[in-house]
DRENVO-506384 format. One line per 5 residues: number of its first residue (from 1); their letters; for each residue x, y, z of N, C-alpha, C. Coordinates in steps of 0.001 Angstrom, whole numbers, always signed. Atoms other than C-alpha are relative to their C-alpha. Example, Ala and Ser with C-alpha at 12.3 -4.5 7.8 and 13.67 -1.06 7.14 Angstrom:
BEGIN
1 = as = +890:-1190:+0:+12300:-4500:+7800:+900:+1200:+0; -820:-1190:-60:+13670:-1060:+7140:-770:+1090:+730 $
This chain:
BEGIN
1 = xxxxx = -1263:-607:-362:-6315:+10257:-18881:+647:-847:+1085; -1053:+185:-326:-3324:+8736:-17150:+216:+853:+1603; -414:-922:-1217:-2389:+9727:-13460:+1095:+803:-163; -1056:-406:+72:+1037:+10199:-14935:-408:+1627:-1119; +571:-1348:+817:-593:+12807:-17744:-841:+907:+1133 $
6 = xxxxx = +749:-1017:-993:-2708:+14350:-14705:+751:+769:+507; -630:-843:-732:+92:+14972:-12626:+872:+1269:-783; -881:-967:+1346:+2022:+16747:-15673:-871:+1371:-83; +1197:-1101:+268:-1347:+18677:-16129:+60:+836:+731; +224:-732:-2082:-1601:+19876:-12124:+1068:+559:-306 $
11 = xxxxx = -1523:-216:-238:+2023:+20713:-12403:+190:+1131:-628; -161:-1219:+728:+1912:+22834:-15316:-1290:+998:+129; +1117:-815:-130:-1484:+24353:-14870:+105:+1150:+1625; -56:-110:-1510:-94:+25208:-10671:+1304:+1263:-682; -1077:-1329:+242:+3114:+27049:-12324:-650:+931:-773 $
16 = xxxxx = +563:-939:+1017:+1372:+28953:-14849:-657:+470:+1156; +1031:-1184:-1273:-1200:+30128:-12074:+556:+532:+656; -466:-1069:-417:+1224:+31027:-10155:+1146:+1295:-365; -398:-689:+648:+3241:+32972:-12675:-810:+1129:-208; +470:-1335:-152:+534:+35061:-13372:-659:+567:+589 $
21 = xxxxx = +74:-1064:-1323:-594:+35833:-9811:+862:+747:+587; -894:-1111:-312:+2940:+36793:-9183:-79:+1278:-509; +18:-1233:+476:+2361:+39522:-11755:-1047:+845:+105; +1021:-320:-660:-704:+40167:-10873:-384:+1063:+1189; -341:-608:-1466:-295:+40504:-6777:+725:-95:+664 $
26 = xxxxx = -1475:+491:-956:+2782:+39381:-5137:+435:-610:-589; -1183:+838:+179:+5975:+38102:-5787:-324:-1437:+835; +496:+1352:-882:+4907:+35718:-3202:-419:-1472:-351; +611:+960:+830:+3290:+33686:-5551:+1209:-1050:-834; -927:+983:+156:+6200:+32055:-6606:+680:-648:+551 $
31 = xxxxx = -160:+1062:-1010:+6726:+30190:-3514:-539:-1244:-517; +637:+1560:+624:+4167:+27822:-5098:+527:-440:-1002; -486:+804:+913:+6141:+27322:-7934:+1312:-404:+258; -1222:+699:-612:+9242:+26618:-6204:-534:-1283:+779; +420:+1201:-881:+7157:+24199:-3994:-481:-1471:-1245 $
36 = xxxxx = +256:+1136:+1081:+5803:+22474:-7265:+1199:-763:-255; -1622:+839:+912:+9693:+22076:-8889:-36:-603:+1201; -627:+871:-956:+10603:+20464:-5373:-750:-1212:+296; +597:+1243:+204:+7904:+18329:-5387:+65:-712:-1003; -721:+803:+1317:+8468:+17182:-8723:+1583:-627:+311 $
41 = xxxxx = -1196:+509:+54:+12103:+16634:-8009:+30:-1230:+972; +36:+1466:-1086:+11321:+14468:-4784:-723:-1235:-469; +348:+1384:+598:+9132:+12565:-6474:+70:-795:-1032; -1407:+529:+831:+11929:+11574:-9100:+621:-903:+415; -986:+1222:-977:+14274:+9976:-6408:-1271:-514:+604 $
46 = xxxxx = +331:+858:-1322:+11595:+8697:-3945:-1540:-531:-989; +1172:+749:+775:+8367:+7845:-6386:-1246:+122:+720; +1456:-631:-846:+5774:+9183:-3921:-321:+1152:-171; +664:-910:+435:+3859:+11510:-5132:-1531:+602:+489; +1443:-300:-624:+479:+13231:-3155:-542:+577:-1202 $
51 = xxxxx = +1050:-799:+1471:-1126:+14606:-6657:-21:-1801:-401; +540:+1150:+675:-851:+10821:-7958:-659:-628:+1265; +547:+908:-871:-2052:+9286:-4870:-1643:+279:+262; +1209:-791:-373:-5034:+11635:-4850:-588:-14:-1314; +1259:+758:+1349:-5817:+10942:-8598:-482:-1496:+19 $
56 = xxxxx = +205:+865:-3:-5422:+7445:-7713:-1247:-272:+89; +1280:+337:-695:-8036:+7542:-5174:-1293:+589:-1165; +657:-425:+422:-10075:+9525:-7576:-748:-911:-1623; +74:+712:+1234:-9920:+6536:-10155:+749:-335:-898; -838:+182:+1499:-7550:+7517:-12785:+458:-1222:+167 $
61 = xxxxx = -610:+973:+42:-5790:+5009:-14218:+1855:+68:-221; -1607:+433:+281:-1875:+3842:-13759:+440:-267:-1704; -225:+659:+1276:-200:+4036:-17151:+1279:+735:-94; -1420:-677:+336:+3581:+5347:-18715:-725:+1012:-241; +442:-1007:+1076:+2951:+8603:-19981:+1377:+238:-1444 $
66 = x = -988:+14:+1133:+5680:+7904:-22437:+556:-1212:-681 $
């Protein structure tokens, strides 16, 4: 797997969790998925990303995911 397919993974696996802890136990829980979209969006314009830098270190490998 791809850092760029990881981070996609984290991303969608982080909203979904917190979709259905909001329904779960708190509305609250969708702070984290507002914090995901904004991190996704920043790291659009600026290309720094702490989920790829942290698969980096973890090995994955650099590749397109498209």
């Amino acid at each position: 797997m791809s850092i760029d397919r990881a981070v996609m993974a984290f991303a969608g696996i982080m909203v979904l969790a917190s979709l259905v802890l909001s329904q779960v136990h708190s509305s609250y829980w969708l702070l984290l998925t507002a914090f995901v979209g904004l991190n996704l969006l920043q790291a659009s314009f600026t290309g720094l990303c702490p989920a790829a830098m942290i698969f980096r270190k973890l090995g994955l490998k650099s590749a397109s995911a498209f």
